[in-house]
N, C-alpha and C positions, 0 to 999 in steps of 0.2 A: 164444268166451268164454274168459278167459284163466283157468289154472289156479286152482283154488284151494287157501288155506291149508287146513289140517286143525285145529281144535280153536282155543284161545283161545289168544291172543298170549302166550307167558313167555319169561320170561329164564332167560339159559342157565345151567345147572348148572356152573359151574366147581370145587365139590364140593373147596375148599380151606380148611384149617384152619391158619391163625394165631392163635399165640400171643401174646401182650402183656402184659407186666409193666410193670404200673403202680406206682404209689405210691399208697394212700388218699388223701392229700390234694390230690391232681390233681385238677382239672376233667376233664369226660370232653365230649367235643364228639359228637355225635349226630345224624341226618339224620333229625328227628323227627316221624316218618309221621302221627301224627294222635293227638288224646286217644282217641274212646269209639272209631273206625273210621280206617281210611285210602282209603276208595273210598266213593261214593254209595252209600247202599242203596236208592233208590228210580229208580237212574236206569242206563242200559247204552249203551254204544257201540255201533253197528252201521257199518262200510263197504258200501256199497253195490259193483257191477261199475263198473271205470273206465267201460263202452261202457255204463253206463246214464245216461240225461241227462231231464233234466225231470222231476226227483222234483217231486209238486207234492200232500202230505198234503191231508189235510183228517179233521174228526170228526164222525163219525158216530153216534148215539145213543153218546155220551161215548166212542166209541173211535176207534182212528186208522184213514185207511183210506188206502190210496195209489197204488192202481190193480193194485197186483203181486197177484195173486190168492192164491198161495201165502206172501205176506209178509203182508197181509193177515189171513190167517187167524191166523198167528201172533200179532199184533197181537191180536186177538181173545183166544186163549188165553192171553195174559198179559195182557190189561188195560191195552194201551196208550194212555194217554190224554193222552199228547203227544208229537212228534214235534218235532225243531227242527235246523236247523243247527248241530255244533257248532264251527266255525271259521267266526264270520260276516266273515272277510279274506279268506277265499278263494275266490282264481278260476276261471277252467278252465286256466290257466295252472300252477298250482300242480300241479303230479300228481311222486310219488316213486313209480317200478314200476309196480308196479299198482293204486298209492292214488292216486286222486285226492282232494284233500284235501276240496275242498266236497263230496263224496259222504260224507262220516261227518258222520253225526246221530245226535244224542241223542234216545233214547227213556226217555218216563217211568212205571213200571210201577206200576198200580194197586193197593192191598191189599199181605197180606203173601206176596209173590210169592218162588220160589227167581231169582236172579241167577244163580248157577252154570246152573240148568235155561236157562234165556234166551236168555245166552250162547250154551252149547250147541247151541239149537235155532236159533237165528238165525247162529250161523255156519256151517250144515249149507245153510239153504236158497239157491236156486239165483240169487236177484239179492243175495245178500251177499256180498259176498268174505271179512268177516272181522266178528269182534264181538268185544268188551271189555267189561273193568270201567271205570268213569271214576273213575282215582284221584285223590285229596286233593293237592294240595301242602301240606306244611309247613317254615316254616321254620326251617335250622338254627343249633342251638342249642346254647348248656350247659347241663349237668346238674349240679349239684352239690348236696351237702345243706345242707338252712334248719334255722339256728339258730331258735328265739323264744327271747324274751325270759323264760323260765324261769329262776329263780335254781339251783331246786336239778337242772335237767338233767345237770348233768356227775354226780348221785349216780345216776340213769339210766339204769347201764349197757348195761342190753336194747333202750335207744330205738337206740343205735347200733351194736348186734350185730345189729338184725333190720333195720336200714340202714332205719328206720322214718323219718329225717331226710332221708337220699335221696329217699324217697317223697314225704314234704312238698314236695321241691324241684320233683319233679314238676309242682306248680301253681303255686308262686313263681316259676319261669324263667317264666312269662306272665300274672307280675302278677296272678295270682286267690291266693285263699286257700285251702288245702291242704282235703280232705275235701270231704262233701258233706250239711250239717247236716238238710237232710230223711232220711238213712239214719240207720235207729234200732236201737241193739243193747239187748234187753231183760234186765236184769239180773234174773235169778230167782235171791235169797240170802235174806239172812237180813234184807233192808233196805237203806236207802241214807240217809245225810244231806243230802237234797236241796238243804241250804240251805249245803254246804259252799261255801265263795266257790274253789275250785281244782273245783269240780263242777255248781253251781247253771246257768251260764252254758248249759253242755251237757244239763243235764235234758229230757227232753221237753213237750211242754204238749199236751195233747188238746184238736183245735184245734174237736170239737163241743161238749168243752163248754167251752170258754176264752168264755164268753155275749160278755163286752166285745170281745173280740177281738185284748189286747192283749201276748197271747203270755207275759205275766208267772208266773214259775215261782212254785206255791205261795199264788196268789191266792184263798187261803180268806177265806170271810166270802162272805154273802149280796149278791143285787146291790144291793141297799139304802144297804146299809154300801162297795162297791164292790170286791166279788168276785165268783165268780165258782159259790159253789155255791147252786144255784137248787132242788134237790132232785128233780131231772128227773131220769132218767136220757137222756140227750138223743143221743147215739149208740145207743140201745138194744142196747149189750152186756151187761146186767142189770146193772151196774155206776155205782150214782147217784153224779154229780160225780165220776169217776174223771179228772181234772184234772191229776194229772202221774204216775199210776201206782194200784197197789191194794194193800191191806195184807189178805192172807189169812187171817191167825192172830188179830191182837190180842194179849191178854194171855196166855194163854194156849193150847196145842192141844188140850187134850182139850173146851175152850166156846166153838171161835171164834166170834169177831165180827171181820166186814170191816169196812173203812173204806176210807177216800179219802187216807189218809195211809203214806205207806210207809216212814215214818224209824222207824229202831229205837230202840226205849229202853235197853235193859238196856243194861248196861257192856261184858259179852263180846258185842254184835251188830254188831262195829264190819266184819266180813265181808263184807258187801255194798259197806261202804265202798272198803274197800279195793281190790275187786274192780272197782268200778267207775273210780277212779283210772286202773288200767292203761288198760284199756278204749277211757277217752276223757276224763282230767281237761284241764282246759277250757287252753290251750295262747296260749303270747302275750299272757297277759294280766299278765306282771309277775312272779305270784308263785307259789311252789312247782312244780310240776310240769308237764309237759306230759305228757299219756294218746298212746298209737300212734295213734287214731280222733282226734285233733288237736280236731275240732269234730262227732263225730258227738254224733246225738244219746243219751241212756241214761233208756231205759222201766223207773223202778224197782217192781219187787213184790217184794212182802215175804211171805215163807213162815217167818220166823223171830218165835218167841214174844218177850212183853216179859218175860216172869215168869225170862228168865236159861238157860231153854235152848237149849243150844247148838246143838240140830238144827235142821235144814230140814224142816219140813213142810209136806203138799200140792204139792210142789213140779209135779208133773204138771198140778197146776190150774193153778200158776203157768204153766208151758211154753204150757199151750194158749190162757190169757188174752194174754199177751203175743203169740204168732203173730196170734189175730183180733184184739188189738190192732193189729197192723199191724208188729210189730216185723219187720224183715227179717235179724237176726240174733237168736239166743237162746243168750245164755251160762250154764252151770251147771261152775256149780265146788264139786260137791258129789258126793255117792255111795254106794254099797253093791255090797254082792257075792251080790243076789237078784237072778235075770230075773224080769220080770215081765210078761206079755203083754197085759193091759190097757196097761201104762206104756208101750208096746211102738207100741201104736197111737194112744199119745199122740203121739208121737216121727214115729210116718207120719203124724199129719193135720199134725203143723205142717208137713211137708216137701210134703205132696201138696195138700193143700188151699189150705193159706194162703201157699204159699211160702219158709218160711220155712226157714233153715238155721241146725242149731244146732252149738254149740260145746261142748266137756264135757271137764273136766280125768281123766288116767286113773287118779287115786290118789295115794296117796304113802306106802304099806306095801312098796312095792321088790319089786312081785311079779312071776313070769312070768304074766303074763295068758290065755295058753297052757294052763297047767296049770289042769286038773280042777277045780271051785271056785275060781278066782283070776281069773273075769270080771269087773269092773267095770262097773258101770251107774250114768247112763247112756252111758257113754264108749263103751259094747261093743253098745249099742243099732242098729240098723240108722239110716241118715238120721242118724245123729251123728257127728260131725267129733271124733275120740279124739284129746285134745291130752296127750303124755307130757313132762318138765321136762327143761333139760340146766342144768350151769353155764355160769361165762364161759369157757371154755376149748373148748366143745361136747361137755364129756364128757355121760354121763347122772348127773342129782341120783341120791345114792346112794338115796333113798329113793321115786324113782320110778317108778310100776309102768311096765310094759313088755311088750311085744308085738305078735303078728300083724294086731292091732286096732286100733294104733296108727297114726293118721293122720299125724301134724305130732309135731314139737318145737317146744317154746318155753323161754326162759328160764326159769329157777323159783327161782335162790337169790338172796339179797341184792337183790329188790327191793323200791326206794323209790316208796312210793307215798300218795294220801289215807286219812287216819284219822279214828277219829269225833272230835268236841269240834273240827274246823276243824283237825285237824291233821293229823302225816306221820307215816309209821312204815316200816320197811327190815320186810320180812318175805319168805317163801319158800314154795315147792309149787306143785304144778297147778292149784293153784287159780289162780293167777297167771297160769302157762303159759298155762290157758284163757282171760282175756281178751286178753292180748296178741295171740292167736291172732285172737281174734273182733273187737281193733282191727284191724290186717292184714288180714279179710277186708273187714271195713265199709271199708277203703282202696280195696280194688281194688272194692268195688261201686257207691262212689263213681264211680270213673273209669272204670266201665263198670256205668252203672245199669240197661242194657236186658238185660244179660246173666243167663243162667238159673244155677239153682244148680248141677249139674252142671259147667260151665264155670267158674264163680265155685271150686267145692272144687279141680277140675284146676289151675287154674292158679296156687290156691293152693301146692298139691303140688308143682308143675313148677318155679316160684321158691325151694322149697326150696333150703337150703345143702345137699350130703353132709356129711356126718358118720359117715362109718363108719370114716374114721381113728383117729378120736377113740375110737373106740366097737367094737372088733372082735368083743368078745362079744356083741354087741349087734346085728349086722348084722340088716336085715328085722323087728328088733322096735321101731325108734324113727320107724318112719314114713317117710314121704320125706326127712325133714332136719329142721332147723333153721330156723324159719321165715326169711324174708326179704322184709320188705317191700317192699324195690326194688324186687327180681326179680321178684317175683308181679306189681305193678304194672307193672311198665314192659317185660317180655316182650312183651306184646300188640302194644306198641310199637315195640319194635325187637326183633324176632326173631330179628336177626342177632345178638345182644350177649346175652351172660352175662357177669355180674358176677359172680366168686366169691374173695370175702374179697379178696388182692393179686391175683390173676389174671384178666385179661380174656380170653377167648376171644371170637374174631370169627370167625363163619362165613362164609366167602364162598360162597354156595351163591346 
């Protein structure tokens, strides 16, 4: 029996680093391995020994069975339940070394089985010469960034500091439309103008209780009349006709009353608006702005009174409605400088229970968050993603808190974004920082919706820009960097490629 390989097929390490200066406005050509994976997940290469001949499977109570006693078994311990050629051209004619090429089949693994484990154990046994992954082809392509049709983009600056138009391009080089409008990022402020026309498009619809079915944002009125509140609570989240979100407060917070409406009234509640703008104002549709989340969707609750105060109240309610709502992001761009360990285990169920990950601006009194009383929450919360502000320059906003707790950077001055009354307003803080943040992450969950929170925060982080030039006092307090849409997204992609500001590096590894 002729030798065999040791471990799974790779390619060699040539462990060499080229440099590449580019110009921004080059196309970048890319050998672009796959959108959510680049190999099967349900499927593994096996080689069989050249000197084995007449593989002839068959299934057996839904597993494969092929006569090899010891393969077999294997078979068994993962769950294989199909077997097939995978070169149905080839002959016995065909052999390279010690491959014969009609000897490699594909096997298809049932459940959620490890592939590395498989692998592994299938190129160890004694009628296999070798095993693999069965990777993807895709082809290559260019990358460049999608304009839309936004008038006031170019006032925008953060869309293309956090290369958030790169990312777009992501799904325009293959003719789909950028994001992924089932990921929902839950705005917990102070309210949101649902019906703003640069927001409404992106609003969420609660599709248990939307009765007609007809996904229309804000379709109050009875079904009589043809709406859509029946006075059910029809999802049973105790929450009747909660239809595009829920209003915590009411007119006040010392008497609330909830509701099914989440727009603010007062004059100073225009906070949620604006926050949601960044987030994910509605993109390509003509006019005003485009949000980083392009077309996610935004689950508004309202924790801010109508009677004119400026606080956020109940906001923990807010956080935990929005997670069992189903939001898979939850932005708060709000705060104090109390722990609180009730709040504490608000913050772990959204993240353990319901999956959800949140985002949370780190202030904007310019403090070391390090020092003694100068925690933040809930930015400084355990399961919270501490989003700290930079300028356009990547220095840090002067009035930025800062610290060891700090996850991410994001923009924080001079951004243009939705205001209440249907209109726009240029405004700044981490309040910002955080939804830009929590668009970027809705991008890349988008483009990898199977992936866990852990994964989804990492590779937030790993996309990051450095900024510690920018920033020397500042080194290990401003987080991984500066966000970067592109990178975050399209790392997974090509691995080999860092995009950083003019410089490419290309690892040849």
């Amino acid at each position: 029996m002729p030798t065999k390989r040791t471990g799974v097929l790779t390619m060699k390490k040539q462990n060499r680093l080229t440099i590449v200066t580019i110009i921004l406005i080059l196309v970048f050509v890319f050998s672009f391995p796959g959108f959510a994976q680049d190999y099967e997940r349900d499927h593994i290469l096996v080689c069989f020994q050249k000197d084995v001949e007449n593989v002839q499977p068959v299934v057996r109570n839904q597993i494969v069975q092929s006569g090899f006693r010891s393969f077999d078994a294997l078979c068994q311990a993962f769950g294989v339940t199909r077997m097939e050629r995978w070169l149905t051209s080839a002959t016995e004619n065909d052999i390279d070394g010690e491959i014969k090429l009609m000897n490699i089949y594909r096997l298809k693994l049932s459940g959620n089985r490890s592939l590395e484990d498989a692998i592994t154990a299938f190129a160890k046994n004694e009628w296999i010469y070798d095993a693999e992954y069965e990777y993807i082809d895709k082809p290559d392509v260019f990358v460049a960034p999608y304009t839309p049709n936004d008038p006031s983009l170019p006032s925008q600056w953060y869309i293309s500091k956090t290369m958030a138009d790169w990312a777009w391009g992501l799904w325009t080089i293959f003719g789909q439309t950028p994001a992924d409008s089932t990921i929902v990022v839950g705005v917990v402020d102070s309210g949101v103008q649902w019906d703003h026309p640069d927001l409404m498009a992106n609003i969420w619809v609660n599709p248990a209780e939307d009765i007609d079915g007809d996904g229309v944002v804000g379709d109050f009125g009875t079904p009589a009349n043809g709406g859509d509140e029946d006075g059910i609570d029809n999802d049973g989240n105790g929450k009747i006709d909660d239809l595009i979100g829920w209003d915590l407060i009411g007119y006040n917070h010392n008497a609330p009353v909830e509701d099914n409406n989440p727009m603010p009234i007062a004059s100073n509640a225009g906070h949620g608006t604006m926050v949601s703008g960044c987030a994910s104002g509605v993109a390509d549709n003509g006019i005003g702005i485009a949000g980083v989340g392009y077309r996610i969707k935004i689950l508004p609750v309202k924790c801010g009174a109508d009677d004119g105060d400026p606080n956020i109240w109940r906001s923990t309610d807010g956080v935990l409605y929005a997670a069992r709502t189903g939001a898979d992001i939850i932005n708060c761009s709000f705060g104090n400088y109390f722990y609180s360990g009730f709040a504490q285990s608000v913050y772990n169920t959204a993240y353990n229970v319901y999956g959800a990950l949140t985002v949370a601006s780190a202030g904007n009194d310019g403090l070391d968050m390090d020092l003694p009383g100068n925690a933040h929450y809930p930015s400084n919360y355990n399961n919270v993603i501490c989003v700290a502000g930079t300028n356009s320059d990547d220095s840090k906003a002067g009035d930025s808190n800062y610290g060891s707790a700090v996850d991410i950077s994001a923009p924080y001055s001079n951004i243009y974004t939705t205001a209440m009354n249907s209109g726009y307003t240029s405004t700044g803080g981490t309040s910002f920082s955080s939804p830009i943040t929590a668009g970027s992450l809705a991008l890349l969950k988008s483009m990898y919706p199977d992936s866990g929170q852990v994964w989804l925060e990492d590779h937030l982080k790993l996309g990051a820009d450095n900024i510690d030039a920018q920033n020397p006092n500042y080194i290990g307090k401003l987080g991984a960097g500066r966000v970067n849409s592109f990178n975050a997204t399209g790392q997974p992609m090509f691995p080999k490629i860092i995009y950083m500001t003019h410089t490419m590096q290309i690892l040849n590894d």
